[in-house]
C-alpha positions in Angstrom: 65.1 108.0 18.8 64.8 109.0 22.7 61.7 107.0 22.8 62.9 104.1 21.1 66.1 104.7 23.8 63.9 104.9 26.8 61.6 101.8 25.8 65.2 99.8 25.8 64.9 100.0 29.8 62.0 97.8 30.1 61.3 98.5 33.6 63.9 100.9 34.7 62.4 103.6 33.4 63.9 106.3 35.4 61.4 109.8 34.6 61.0 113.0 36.3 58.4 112.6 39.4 55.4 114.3 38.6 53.9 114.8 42.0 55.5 117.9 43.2 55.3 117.3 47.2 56.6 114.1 46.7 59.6 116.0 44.2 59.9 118.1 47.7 60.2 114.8 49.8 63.0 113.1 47.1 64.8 116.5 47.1 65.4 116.4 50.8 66.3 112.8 51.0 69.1 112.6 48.4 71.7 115.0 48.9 74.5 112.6 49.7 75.3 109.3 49.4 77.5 107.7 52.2 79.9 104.8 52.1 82.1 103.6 54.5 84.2 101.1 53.0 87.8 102.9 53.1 89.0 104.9 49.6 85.6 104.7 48.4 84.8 108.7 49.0 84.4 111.3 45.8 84.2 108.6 43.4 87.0 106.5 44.6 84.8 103.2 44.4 86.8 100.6 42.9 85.2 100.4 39.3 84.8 96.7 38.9 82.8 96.1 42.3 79.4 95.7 42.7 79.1 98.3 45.0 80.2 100.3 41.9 77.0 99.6 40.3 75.3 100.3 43.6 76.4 104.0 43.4 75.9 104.2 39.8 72.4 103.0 39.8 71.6 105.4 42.9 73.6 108.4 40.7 71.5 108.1 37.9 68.5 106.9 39.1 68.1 110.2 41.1 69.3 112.6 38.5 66.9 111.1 36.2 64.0 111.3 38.7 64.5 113.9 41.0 66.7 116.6 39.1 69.8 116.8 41.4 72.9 114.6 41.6 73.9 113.5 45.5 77.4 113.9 46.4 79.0 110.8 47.4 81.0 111.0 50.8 82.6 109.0 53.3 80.4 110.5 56.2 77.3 111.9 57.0 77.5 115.6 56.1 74.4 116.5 55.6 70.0 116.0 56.0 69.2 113.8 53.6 71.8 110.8 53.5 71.8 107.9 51.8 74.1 105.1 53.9 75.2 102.0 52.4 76.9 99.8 54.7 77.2 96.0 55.5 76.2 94.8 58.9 79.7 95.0 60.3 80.5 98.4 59.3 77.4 99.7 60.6 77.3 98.3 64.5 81.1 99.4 64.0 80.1 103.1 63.3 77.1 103.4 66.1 79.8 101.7 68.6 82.6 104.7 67.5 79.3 106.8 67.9 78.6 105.6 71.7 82.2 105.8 72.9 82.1 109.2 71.1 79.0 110.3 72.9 80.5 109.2 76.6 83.9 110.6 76.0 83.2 114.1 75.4 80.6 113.7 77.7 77.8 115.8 75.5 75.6 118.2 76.7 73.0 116.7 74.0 74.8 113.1 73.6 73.2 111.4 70.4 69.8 109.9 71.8 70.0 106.3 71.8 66.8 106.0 69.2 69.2 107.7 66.7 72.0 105.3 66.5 69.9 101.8 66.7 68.8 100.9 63.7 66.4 97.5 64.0 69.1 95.4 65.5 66.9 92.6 66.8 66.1 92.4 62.8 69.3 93.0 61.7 70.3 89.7 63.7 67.2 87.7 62.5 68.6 88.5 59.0 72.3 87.9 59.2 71.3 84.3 61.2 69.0 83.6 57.8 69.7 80.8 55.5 70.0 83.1 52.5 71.0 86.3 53.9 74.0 87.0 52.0 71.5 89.0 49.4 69.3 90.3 52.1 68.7 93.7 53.1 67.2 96.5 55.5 66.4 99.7 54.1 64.8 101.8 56.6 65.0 105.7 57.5 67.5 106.6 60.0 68.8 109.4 62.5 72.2 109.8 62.9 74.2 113.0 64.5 70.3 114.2 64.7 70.5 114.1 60.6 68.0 112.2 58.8 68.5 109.8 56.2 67.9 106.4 54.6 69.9 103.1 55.8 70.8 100.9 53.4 71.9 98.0 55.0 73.1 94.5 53.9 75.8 91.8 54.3 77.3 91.7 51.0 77.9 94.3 48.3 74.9 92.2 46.6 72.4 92.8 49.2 73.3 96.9 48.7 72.8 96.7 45.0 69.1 95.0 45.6 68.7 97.4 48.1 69.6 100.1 46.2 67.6 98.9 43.4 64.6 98.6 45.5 64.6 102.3 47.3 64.8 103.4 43.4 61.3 101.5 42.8 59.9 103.0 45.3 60.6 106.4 43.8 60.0 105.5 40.5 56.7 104.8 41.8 56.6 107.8 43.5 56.2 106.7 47.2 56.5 108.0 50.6 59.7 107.2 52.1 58.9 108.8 55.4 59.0 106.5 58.3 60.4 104.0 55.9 61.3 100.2 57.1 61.8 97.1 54.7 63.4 94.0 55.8 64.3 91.4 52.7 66.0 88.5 52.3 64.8 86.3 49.7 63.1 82.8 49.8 65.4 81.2 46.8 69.2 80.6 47.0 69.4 80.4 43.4 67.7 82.5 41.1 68.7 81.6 37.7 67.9 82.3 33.8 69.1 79.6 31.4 69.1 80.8 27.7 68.9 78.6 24.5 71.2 80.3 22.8 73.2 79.4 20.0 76.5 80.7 18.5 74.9 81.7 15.0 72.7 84.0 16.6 69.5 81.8 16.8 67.5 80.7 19.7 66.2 77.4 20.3 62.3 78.9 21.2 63.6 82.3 20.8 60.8 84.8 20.1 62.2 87.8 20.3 65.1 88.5 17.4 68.5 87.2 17.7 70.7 86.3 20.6 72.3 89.3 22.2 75.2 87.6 23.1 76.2 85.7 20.1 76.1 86.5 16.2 77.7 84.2 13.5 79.7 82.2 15.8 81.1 84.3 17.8 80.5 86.9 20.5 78.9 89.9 19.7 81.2 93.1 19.7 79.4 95.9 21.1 78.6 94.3 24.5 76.5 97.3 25.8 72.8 95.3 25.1 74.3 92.6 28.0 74.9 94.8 30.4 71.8 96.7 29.9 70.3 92.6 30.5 72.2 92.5 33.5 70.8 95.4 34.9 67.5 94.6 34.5 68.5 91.0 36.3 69.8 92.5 39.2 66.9 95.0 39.5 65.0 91.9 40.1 66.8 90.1 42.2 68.4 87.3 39.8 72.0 86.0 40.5 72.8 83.6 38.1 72.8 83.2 34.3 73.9 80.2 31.7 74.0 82.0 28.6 74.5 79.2 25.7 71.9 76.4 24.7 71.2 73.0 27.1 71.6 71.2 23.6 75.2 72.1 22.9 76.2 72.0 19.0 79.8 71.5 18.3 80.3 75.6 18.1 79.1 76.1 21.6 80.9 72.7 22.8 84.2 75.1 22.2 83.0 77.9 24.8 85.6 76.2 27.6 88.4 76.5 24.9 91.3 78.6 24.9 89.5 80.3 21.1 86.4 81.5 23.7 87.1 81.4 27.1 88.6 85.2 27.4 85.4 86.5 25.8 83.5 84.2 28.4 85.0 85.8 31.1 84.4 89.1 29.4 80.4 88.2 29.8 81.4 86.8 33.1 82.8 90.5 34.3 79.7 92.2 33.5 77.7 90.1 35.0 79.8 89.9 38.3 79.3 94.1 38.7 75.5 93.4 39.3 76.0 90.3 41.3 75.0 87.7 38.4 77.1 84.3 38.4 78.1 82.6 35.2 77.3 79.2 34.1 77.6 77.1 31.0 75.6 74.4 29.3 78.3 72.1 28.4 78.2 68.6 26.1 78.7 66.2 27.9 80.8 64.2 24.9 83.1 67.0 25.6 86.3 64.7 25.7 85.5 63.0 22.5 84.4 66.2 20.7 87.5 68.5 22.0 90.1 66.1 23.5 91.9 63.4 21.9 89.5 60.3 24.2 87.6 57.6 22.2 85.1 57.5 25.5 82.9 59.8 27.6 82.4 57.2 30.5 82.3 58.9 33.5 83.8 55.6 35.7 87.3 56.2 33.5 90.1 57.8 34.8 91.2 59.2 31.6 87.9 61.3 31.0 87.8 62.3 34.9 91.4 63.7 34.6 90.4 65.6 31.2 87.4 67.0 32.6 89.3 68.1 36.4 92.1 70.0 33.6 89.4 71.5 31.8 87.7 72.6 34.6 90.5 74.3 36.1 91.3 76.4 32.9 87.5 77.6 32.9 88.7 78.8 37.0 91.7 80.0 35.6 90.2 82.8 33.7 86.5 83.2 35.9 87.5 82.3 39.4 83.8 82.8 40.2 82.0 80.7 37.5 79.2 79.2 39.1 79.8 75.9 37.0 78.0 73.6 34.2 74.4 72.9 33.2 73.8 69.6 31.3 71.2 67.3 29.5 72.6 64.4 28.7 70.5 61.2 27.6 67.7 62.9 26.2 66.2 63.9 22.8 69.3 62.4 21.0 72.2 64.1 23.3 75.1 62.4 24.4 75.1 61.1 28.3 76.3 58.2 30.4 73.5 55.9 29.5 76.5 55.4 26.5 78.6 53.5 28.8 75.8 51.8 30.8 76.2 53.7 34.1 73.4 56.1 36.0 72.7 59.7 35.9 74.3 59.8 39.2 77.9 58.0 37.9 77.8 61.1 35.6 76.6 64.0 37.2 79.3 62.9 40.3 82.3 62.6 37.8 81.5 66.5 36.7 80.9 67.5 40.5 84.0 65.7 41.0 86.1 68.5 38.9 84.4 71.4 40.3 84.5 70.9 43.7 87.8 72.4 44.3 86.5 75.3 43.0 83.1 75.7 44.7 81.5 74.9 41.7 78.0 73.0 41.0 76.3 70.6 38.8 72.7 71.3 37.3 71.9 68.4 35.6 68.7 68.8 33.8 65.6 65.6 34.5 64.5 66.0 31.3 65.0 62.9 30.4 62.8 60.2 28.0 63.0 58.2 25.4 62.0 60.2 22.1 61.9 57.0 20.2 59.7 54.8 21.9 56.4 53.4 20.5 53.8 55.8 21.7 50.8 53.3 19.8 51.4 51.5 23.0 48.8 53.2 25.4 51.5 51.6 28.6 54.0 54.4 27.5 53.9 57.2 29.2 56.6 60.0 29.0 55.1 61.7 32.3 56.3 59.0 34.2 60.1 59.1 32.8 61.3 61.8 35.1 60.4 60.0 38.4 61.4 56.4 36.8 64.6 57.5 36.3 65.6 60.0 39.0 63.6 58.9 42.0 65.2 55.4 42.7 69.0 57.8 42.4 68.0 59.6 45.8 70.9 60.0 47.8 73.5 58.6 45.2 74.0 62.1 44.0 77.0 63.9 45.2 76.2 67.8 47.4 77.6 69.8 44.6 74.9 68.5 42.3 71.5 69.7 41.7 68.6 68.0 39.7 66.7 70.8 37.7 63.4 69.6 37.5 60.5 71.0 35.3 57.5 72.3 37.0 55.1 69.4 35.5 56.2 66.2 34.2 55.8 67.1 30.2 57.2 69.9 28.9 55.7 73.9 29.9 51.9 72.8 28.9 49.8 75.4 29.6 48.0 72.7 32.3 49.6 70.4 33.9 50.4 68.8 36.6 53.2 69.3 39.2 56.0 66.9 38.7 55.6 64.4 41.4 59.6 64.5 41.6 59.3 67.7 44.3 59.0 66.0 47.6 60.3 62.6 46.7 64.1 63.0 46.4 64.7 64.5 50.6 68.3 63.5 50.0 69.0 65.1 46.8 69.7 68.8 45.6 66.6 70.0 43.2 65.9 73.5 41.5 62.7 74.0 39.5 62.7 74.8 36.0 60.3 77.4 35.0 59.6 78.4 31.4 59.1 82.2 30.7 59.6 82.0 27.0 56.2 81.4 25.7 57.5 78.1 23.7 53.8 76.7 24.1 51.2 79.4 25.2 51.8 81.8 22.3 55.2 83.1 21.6 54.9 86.1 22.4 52.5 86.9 20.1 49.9 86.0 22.3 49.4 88.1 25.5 49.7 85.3 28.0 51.3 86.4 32.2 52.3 83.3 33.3 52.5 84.4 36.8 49.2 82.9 38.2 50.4 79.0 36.6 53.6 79.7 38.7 51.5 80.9 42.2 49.4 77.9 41.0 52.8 75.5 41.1 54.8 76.8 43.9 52.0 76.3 45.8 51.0 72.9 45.4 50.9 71.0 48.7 52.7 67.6 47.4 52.1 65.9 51.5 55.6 64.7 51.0 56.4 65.8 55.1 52.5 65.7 55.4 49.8 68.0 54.9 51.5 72.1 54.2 54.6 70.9 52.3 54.4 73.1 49.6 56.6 73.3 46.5 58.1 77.1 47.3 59.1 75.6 50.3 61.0 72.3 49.1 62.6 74.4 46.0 63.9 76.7 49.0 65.7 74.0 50.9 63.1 74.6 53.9 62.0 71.3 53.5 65.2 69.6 53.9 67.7 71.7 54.4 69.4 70.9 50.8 72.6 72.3 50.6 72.1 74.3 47.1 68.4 74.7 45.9 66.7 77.3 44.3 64.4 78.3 40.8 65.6 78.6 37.2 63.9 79.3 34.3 64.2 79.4 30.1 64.6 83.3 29.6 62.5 85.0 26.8 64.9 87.2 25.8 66.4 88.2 22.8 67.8 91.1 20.1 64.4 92.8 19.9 64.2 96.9 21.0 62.0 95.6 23.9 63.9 92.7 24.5 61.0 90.3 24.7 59.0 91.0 21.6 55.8 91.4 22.8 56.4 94.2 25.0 53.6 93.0 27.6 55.9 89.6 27.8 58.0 91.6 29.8 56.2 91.4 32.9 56.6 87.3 32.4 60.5 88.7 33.3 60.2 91.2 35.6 57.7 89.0 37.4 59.3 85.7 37.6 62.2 87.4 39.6 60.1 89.4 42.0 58.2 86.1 42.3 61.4 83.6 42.8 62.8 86.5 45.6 59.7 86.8 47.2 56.9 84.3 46.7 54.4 85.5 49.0 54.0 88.3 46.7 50.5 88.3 44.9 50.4 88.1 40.8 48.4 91.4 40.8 50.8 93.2 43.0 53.8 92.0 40.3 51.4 93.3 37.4 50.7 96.5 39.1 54.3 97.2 39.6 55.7 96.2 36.6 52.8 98.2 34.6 53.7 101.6 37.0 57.4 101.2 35.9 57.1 100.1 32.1 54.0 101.7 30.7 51.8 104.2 32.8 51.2 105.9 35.7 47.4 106.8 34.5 45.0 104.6 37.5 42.7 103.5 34.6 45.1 102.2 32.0 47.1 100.4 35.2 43.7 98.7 36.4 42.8 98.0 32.7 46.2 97.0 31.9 46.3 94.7 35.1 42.9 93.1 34.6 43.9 92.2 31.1 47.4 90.5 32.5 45.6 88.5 34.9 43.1 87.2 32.8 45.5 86.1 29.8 46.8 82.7 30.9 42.9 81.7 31.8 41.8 83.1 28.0 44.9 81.4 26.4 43.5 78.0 28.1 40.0 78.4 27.0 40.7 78.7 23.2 43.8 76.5 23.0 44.0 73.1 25.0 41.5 71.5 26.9 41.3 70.0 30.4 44.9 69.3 30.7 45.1 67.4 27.8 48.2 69.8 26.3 50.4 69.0 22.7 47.6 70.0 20.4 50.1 72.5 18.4 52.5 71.7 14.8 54.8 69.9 15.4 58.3 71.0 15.2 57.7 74.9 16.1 54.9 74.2 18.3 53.0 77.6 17.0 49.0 77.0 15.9 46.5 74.3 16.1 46.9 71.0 14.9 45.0 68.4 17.6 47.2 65.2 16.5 50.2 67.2 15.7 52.6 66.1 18.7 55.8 65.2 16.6 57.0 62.3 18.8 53.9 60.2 18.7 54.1 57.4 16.0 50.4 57.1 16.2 49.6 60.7 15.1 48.1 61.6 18.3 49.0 62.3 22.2 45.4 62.4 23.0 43.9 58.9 22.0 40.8 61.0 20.7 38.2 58.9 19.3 34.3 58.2 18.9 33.9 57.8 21.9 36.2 59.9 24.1 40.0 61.5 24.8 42.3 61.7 27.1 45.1 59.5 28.6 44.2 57.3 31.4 47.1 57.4 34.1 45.8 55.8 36.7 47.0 52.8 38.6 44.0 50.9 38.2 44.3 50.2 34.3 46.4 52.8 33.0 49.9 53.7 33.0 50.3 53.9 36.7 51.7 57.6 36.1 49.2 58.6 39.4 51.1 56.5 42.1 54.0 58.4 41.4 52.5 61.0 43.8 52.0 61.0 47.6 48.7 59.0 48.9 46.5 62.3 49.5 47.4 63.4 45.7 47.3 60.0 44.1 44.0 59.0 45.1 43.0 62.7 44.3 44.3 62.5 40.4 43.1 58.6 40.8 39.7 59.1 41.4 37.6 60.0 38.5 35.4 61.8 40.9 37.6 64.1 42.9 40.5 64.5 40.0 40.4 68.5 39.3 38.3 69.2 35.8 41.1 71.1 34.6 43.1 68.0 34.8 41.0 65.4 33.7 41.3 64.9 30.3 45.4 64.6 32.3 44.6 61.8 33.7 41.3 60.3 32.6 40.3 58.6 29.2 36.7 59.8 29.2 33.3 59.8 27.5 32.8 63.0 25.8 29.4 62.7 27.9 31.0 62.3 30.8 30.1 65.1 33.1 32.3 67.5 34.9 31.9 69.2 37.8 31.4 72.2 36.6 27.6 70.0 35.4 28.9 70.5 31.7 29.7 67.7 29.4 33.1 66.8 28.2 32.4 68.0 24.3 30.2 71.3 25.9 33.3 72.6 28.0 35.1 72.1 25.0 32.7 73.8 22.5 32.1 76.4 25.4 35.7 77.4 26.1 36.9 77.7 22.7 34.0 80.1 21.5 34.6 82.1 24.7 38.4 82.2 24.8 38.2 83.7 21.0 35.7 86.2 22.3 37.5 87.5 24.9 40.9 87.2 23.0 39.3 89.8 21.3 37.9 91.9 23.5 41.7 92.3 25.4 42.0 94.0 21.9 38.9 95.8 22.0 40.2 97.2 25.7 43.6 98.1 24.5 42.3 100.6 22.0 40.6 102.4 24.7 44.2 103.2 26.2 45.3 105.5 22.7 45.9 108.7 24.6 47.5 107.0 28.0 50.2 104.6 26.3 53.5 106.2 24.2 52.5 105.9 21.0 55.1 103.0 19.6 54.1 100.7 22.3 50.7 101.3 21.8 50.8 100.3 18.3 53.1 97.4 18.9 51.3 96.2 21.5 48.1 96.5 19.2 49.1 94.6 16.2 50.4 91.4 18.9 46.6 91.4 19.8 45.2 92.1 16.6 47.2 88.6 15.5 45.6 87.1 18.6 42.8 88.2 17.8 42.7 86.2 14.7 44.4 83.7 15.5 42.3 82.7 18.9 39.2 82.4 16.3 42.0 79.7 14.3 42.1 77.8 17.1 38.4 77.9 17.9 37.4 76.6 14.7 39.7 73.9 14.3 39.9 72.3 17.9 35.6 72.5 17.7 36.0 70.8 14.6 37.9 68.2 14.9 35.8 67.0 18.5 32.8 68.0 16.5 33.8 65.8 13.7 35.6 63.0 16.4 32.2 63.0 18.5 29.6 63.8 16.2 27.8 65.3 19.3 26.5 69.0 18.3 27.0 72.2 20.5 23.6 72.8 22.3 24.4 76.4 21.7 24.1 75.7 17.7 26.8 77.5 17.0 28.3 77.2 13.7 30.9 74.7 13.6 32.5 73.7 10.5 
């Protein structure tokens, strides 16, 4: 039962440090815990605050870790300190400390060195776009007493930091000399679940939803803040709990019946700095008022929606505001009443504004019913058709969330051209950590390299270095809200993700969207140290086998971009013409004599001039577009040679018969870890790959087949293929 307890806390694994001089060094460093803010001394912190948490988290962290529990005071008392203070407090307390020093005219006045503490950085940070979450945490002299500063400019920014120094233990690291300055590269860093009020999830692979069961709110609300623990840990601050397609249960969540439980949610997530959202339907004052129409331009549905609006602020004064996806895969949206995606996202931002509130209103937009037999349609372009020519029409409480590629979380594709070519407009990236299309979570697959991969793409829209990190942070152009968000993988299961090794996709994609300099092994490395072992050749082991998943997944699944090859529906296995949108029964255009879509401008689509010149005439060229890509962007021989000096149908034989090799041998290396992994992870963690395993070899077979069977070109290997 303590085991089963222990895994609950995914990363925050708080054990007893094994390395006894470094026990020494934690011992002498946490006596006390100092806070300045008045009436917060012996326990006095108000309850509710995030600097609550703060305290809490340091509490138990420490008594978990290092044996003892630090006192908490209102002043340093003793070696070993831990100071949390905001900016202001702390240059207040070094002043009182100067004029101190000169009145009583010391024999030994406080040396200078002990009361500065990085002020030229602490001025850099405050002046920072983002630096209400930012922090220093640094050792620190004061009254010739050592200590730890923990120093920020919100009660945010101390619970990070907090959260951070408690990493560094858990990892058992020198804190001697210590200096960290963060502040981090996204504004908003934001999870949007698919939940449903029955207790589904829409691509939910990991149990039920742990906020909702049979249409209503789930009783024991412990599990959520455990979630929101683990959020803050990482740096996230902002959360829509309830599914972007919003069924008539979940339309009701800004009703009188819900809203008190909403703000329940919305409480807990406040004490570890996590705002509140909702997906909402945008046929809201059909489905709920007593309106015949949804049309934005009418001042009937603009007064019903500025009412409801205020009710939600009347019970969460801090709600962040309203996700929405209208005009899409059958949901309702202003297309309706003939007017734009602006008219309708403007009429919402309209309402919230009073309130500081935002729009996200999702780009996933195309038309599900269109005639895919003609080879002219082409749903990657439907994004940038319909957004692009909107630039600047959008009001500055409105953001466009944007998917990283222009179809739908592939594992390959490109970067939506959409990044870079809307300077006047609000955009956040959308992200997919649920593994709705690279294996479920049944299939190992750490999706951080793809996401290095995207966020640095240089898209040349301000010329050559204009990467996507930087646009999504508002570097670029300064946009007023910007940021990441992503579809969370999370769900009722003991480990919370399902396959336990899909929590580093989590823990990852928040160190990532916080810091994206930050390398993919370095996030493995960490988030293996924390979770599942200390032992150096399980962690490289462990690592290695992260790092190579997404690459392994590719091999033995989809080919050179060309993506959708799964059942329809459920999108689980291999079925090459199972895409359940395309009329003709295939998204490839697989024949005799080739596959893949051609997209170029020349005589395809056109979907390549939707990009900048220097990547338009890259994808363009059938020369110099990327092999991984090319199948993307290219209808193609299967003779036709890549780069690589294979052969279309070889890469394909090639990678498929290697990808199910080494999906097996990430099994074969796992069972080499018995004696260094607790003993129900191991196994759970054993059976995922065992069904990889298998299922790899699936895939292999069938996707060989069917280009065996298309091309009737055999594999120069002369390897069996069916």
């Amino acid at each position: 039962m303590q085991l089963e307890k222990c895994w609950d806390q995914g990363w925050l694994r708080y054990h007893l440090v094994q390395d006894q001089e470094r026990l020494k060094e934690y011992n002498q460093l946490f006596t006390q815990i100092v806070l300045m803010k008045e009436g917060s001394a012996a326990g006095l912190v108000d309850e509710s605050s995030i600097l609550s948490s703060a305290v809490k988290e340091l509490e138990q962290g420490i008594k978990q870790m290092v044996g003892t529990k630090p006192s908490i005071d209102a002043e340093v008392k003793l070696d070993g300190f831990i100071w949390l203070a905001t900016f202001e407090q702390i240059e207040a307390a070094l002043s009182d400390e100067r004029m101190a020093s000169r009145a009583t005219e010391l024999q030994n006045p406080v040396p200078e060195q002990d009361i500065r503490v990085s002020m030229d950085e602490i001025e850099a940070l405050k002046k920072r776009q983002k630096s209400t979450d930012g922090y220093v945490l640094e050792s620190f002299l004061f009254r010739g007493k050592k200590g730890l500063l923990l120093l920020a400019n919100s009660e945010s920014g101390l619970l990070y930091a907090a959260f951070h120094l408690l990493r560094l233990v858990q990892m058992e690291q020198s804190l001697d000399g210590l200096k960290i300055v963060e502040s981090p590269k996204n504004q908003l860093r934001m999870l949007n679940h698919w939940d449903n009020m029955d207790g589904s999830i829409e691509r939910g692979y990991a149990g039920q939803s742990i906020f909702f069961e049979r249409n209503r709110f789930v009783a024991d609300k412990g599990r959520i803040k455990d979630y929101a623990r683990l959020l803050s840990s990482v740096g996230i601050n902002a959360i829509t709990i309830n599914n972007v397609n919003v069924h008539a249960v979940e339309t009701k969540l800004i009703t009188s019946e819900y809203l008190a439980e909403v703000g329940q949610v919305a409480s807990i997530f406040r004490r570890y700095g996590v705002q509140l959202f909702l997906s909402i339907n945008y046929a809201s004052p059909i489905q709920l008022g007593d309106l015949d129409t949804a049309d934005p331009l009418d001042e009937r549905v603009k007064l019903w929606w500025k009412e409801k609006i205020k009710e939600v602020y009347d019970v969460i004064p801090d709600f962040g505001g309203v996700l929405v996806k209208a005009d899409s895969e059958h949901r309702p949206g202003p297309f309706t009443y003939n007017r734009t995606h602006a008219d309708g996202a403007n009429m919402l931002a309209e309402a919230l504004r009073p309130y500081g509130g935002i729009v996200l209103w999702r780009c996933f937009v195309y038309n599900c019913m269109q005639d895919w037999r003609d080879r002219r349609t082409d749903r990657a372009r439907a994004a940038y058709d319909h957004f692009q020519p909107l630039d600047g029409q959008f009001a500055d409480n409105v953001v466009l969330q944007i998917k990283n590629g222009p179809m739908d979380f592939q594992v390959r594709e490109p970067v939506s051209p959409l990044f870079g070519s809307m300077p006047n407009t609000n955009q956040i990236l959308e992200f997919q950590i649920t593994q709705e299309y690279t294996g479920q979570q049944k299939h190992v697959c750490y999706l951080l390299p793809q996401w290095k991969e995207i966020l640095g793409f240089d898209t040349y829209a301000k010329g050559k270095g204009t990467l996507v990190q930087d646009i999504m942070s508002g570097d670029t152009y300064g946009y007023r809200y910007s940021g990441i968000t992503a579809v969370a993988n999370v769900g009722a299961d003991s480990n919370w993700t399902g396959h336990t090794l899909a929590q580093a996709n989590l823990y990852g994609y928040g160190r990532l969207i916080w810091n994206t300099t930050l390398s993919s092994e370095t996030i493995a490395d960490e988030w293996i140290r924390l979770t599942l072992t200390a032992d150096k050749y399980a962690v490289q082991l462990i690592k290695q086998m992260l790092l190579d998943s997404w690459s392994i997944y590719e091999q033995y699944t989809s080919p050179l971009g060309v993506g959708w090859m799964v059942n329809p529906e459920h999108h689980y296995g291999p079925n090459v013409d199972g895409y359940e949108y395309s009329v003709w029964g295939t998204y490839h255009y697989a024949d005799h004599q080739g596959v893949g879509v051609n997209r170029t401008k020349k005589n395809g689509t056109g979907y390549t001039e939707q990009y900048h010149t220097e990547n338009a005439q890259l994808f363009e060229a059938l020369g110099s577009c990327p092999d991984e890509l090319l199948l993307f962007f290219h209808h193609v021989s299967y003779t036709h040679v890549l780069h690589s000096g294979k052969t279309v149908i070889q890469h394909i034989y090639d990678t498929h018969f290697e990808g199910a090799e080494c999906a097996h041998q990430l099994l074969v290396q796992w069972l080499t870890l018995e004696d260094k992994i607790e003993p129900v992870i191991f196994e759970h963690v054993k059976g995922r790959l065992i069904e990889q395993s298998e299922h790899a070899k699936e895939w292999c077979d069938r996707i060989n087949s069917y280009f065996y069977r298309k091309s009737g070109i055999a594999d120069t290997q002369n390897r069996l293929i069916y």
